[in-house]
C-alpha positions in Angstrom: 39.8 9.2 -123.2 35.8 9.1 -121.8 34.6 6.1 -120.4 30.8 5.5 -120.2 29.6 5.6 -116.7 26.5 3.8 -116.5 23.8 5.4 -113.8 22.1 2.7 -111.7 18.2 3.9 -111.4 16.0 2.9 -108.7 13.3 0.6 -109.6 10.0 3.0 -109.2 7.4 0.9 -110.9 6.2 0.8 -107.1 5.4 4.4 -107.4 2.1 4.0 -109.7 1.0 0.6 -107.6 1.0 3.4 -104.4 -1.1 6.0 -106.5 -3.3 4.1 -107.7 -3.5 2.7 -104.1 -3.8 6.1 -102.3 -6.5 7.5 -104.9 -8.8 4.7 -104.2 -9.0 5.2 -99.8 -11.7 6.9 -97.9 -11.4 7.8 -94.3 -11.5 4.8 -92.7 -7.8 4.1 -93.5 -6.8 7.4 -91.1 -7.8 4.8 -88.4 -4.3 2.9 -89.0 -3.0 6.2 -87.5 -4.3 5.0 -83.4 -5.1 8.2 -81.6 -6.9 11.2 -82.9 -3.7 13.2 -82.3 -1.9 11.3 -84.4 -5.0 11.4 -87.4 -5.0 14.9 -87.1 -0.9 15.4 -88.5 -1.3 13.0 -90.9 -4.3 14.1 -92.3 -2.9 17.9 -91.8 0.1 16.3 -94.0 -2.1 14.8 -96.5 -3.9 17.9 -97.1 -0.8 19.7 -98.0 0.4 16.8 -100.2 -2.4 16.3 -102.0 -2.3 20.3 -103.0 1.4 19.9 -103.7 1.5 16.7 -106.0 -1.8 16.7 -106.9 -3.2 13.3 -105.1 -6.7 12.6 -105.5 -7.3 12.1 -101.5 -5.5 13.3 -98.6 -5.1 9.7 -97.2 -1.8 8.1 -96.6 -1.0 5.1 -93.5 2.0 4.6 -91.5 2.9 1.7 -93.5 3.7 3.7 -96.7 6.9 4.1 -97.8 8.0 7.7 -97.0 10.0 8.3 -99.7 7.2 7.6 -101.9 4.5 9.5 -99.4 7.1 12.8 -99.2 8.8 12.9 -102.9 6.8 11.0 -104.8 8.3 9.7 -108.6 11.4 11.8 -108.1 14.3 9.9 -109.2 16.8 12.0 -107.5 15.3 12.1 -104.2 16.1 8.5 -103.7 20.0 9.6 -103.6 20.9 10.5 -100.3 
């Protein structure tokens, strides 16, 4: 006998809040960052992001949640 095993999803609606959210910064934000070491990898980082997953600017902050910022909407990334 087969039971029905009911998969618990992570709540992502998040996930287009944060786009939305990233598309609409300018440079400014990179300030969030403090020193221009620190600017420079994230902005190094958001380059290669924004090629990868397509983001309309390279700009993420500290306060973003990484999963988000790294995997984006991928359901199973959020199983660890």
């Amino acid at each position: 006998m087969f039971m029905k095993v009911t998969v618990l999803k992570p709540d992502l609606s998040f996930l287009k809040d944060l786009q939305r959210q990233q598309a609409a910064r300018i440079e400014e934000v990179m300030a969030a960052w403090g020193d221009e070491r620190e600017r420079n990898v994230a902005l190094s980082l958001g380059d290669c992001l924004q090629k990868q997953f397509g983001w309309k600017t390279p700009y993420f902050i500290p306060a973003d949640r990484t999963m988000a910022v790294v995997c984006g909407p991928d359901f199973w990334a959020y199983f660890e």
